[in-house]
C-alpha positions in Angstrom: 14.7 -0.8 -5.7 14.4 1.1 -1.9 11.6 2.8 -0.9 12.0 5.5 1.5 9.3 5.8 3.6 7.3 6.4 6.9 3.5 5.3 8.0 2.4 8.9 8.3 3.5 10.4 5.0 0.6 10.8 2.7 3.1 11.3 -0.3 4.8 8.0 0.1 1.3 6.1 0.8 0.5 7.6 -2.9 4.0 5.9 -3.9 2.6 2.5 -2.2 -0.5 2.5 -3.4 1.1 2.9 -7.4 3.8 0.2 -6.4 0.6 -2.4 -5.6 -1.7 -1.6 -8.8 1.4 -2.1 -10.6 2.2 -5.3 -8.5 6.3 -3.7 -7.8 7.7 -4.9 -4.2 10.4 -2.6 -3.6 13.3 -5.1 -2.3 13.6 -2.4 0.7 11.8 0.0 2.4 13.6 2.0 5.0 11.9 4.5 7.3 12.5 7.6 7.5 10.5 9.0 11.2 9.2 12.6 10.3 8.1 12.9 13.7 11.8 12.8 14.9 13.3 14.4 12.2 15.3 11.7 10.7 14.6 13.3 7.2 17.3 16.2 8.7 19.8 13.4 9.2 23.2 13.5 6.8 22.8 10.6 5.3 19.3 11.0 4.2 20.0 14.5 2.8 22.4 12.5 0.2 18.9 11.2 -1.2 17.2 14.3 -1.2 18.1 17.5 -0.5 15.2 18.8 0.4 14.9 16.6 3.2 11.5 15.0 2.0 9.7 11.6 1.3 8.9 9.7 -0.5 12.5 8.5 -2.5 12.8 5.7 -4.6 16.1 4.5 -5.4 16.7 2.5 -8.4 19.3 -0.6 -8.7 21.2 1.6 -10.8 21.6 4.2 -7.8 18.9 6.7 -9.6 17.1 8.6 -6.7 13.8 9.2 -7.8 12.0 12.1 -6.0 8.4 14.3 -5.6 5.7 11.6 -5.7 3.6 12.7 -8.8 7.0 12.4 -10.7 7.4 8.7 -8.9 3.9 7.9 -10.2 4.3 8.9 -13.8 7.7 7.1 -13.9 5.8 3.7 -12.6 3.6 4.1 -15.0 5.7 4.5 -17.9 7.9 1.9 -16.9 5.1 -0.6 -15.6 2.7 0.3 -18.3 -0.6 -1.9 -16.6 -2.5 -0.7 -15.4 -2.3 2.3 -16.3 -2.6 5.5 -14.2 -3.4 8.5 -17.1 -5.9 8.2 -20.1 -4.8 8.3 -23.0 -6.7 11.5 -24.1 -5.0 14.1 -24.0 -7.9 16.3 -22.2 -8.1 13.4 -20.1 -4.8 13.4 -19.1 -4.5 17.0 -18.3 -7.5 16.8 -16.2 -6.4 13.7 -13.9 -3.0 15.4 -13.8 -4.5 18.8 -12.8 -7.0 17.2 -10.0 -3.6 15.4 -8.7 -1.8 18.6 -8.6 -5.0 20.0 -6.5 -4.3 17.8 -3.9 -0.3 17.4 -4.4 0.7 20.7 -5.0 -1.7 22.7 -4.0 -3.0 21.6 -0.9 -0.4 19.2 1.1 2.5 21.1 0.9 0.6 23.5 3.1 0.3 20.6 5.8 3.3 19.1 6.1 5.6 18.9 9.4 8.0 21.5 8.4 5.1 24.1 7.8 3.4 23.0 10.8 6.8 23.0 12.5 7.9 26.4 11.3 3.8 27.5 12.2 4.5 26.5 15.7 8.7 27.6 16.1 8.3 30.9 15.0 4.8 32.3 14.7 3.8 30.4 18.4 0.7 28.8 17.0 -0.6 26.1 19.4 -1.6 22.7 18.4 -5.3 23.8 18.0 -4.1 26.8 16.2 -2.2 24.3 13.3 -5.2 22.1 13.3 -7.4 24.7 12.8 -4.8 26.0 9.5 -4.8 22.1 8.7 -8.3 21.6 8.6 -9.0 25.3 6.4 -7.1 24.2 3.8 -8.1 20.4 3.3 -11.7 21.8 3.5 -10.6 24.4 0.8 -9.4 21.7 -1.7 -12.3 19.2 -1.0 -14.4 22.3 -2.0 -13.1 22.6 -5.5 -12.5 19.0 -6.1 -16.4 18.4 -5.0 -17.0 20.7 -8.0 -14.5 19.2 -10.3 -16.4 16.0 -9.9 -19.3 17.0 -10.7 -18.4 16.9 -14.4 -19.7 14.2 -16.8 -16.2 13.1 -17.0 -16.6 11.8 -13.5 -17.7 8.0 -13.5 -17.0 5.7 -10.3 -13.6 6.9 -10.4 -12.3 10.5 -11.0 -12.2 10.2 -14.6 -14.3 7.5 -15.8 -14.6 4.1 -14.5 -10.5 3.6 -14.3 -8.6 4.1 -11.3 -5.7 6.8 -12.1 -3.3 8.9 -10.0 -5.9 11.5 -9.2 -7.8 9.2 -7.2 -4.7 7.8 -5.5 -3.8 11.1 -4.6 -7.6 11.4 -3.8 -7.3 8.4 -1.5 -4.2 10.1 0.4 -6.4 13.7 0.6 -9.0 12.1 2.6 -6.8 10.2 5.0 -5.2 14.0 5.7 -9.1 15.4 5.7 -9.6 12.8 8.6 -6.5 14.0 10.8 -7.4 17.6 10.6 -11.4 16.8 11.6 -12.5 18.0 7.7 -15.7 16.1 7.8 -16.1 14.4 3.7 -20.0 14.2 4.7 -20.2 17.5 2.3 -18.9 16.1 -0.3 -20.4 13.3 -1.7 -18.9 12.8 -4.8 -15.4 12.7 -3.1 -16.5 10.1 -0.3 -18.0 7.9 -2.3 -15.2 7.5 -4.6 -12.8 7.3 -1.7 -15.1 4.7 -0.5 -15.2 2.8 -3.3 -11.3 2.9 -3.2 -10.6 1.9 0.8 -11.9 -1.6 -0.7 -9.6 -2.4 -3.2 -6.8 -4.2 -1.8 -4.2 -2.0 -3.6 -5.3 1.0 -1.6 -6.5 -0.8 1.4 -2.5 -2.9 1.9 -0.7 0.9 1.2 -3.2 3.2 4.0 -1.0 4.3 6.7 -2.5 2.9 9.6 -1.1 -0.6 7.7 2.4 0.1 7.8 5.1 -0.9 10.3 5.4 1.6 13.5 1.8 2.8 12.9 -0.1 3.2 15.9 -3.8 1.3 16.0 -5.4 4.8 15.0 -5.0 8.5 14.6 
């Protein structure tokens, strides 16, 4: 199994995080540096064509692509622990949190948007962080109120980590480089908090990986 990754990439840190709780070390990880475009490269757009990371390749040569689909194929390949309920309400309300943060929200971040922000609309940096921080702030909004269902225990649904709290885990670390303070939402920081200690989190955050810089 290789792991394409990079430090910065909140999409593969949800891929690492899923990869500990599952206790899978991929037998490569190979870096792929956003900053200087080395998604763009040739030989990476072989892997995926939309020039994105994470990618997991399997020994069989399957590329495996999109992190939420990554996570679901852990998990039903690596069945403990698991990362959806069984319910079927339950399930569709972890997956629909996730997609909040996946979907929703980071795909509004990422360097090609704040690239093409910059390139052809002549935002400045404060400008970008400023459209960074509106929209992080948007989604913490809405999953504060999520979360303040009954169905909310010390994790996002229940007392069991699942994939809405590792993407949960990745949304703050974003919140943090676009200054969106989590002190409004209280429900979201302390179940983020409760997460940066478990080691499975904690080994996969960013500012752990190789060519990370001491902080952001």
């Amino acid at each position: 199994m290789k792991l394409f990754s990079f430090w910065r990439s909140l999409a593969t840190y949800r891929v690492r995080i899923a990869l500990n709780l599952k206790g899978v070390t991929p037998d490569e990880v190979i870096d792929v540096n956003l900053m200087q475009g080395k998604q763009r490269d040739e030989s990476f757009r072989k892997i995926n064509p939309m020039m994105a990371i994470p990618a997991l390749v399997e020994d069989d040569g399957t590329v495996l692509f999109e992190s939420l689909a990554i996570l679901e194929y852990l998990d039903e390949t690596h069945s403990n622990p698991p990362l959806l309920p069984k319910d079927p309400k339950a399930r569709a309300r972890v997956r629909g949190l996730s997609q909040i943060i996946a979907c929703d929200t980071h795909p509004l971040i990422v360097p090609r948007v704040r690239e093409f922000l910059a390139h052809e609309y002549k935002i400045d940096e404060a400008g970008v962080m400023k459209w960074g921080n509106h929209w992080h702030t948007s989604a913490l909004k809405a999953l504060e109120t999520h979360l303040q269902s009954p169905q909310t225990g010390r994790y996002c649904q229940g007392d069991q980590i699942t994939m809405a709290d590792i993407c949960l885990a990745g949304q703050a670390v974003g919140a943090a480089y676009f200054k969106a303070d989590l002190a409004p939402f209280p429900t979201v920081k302390r179940i983020v908090d409760g997460l940066n200690t478990i080691e499975a989190f904690a080994r996969a955050h960013p500012l752990k990986q190789p060519g990370a810089p001491a902080s952001v």
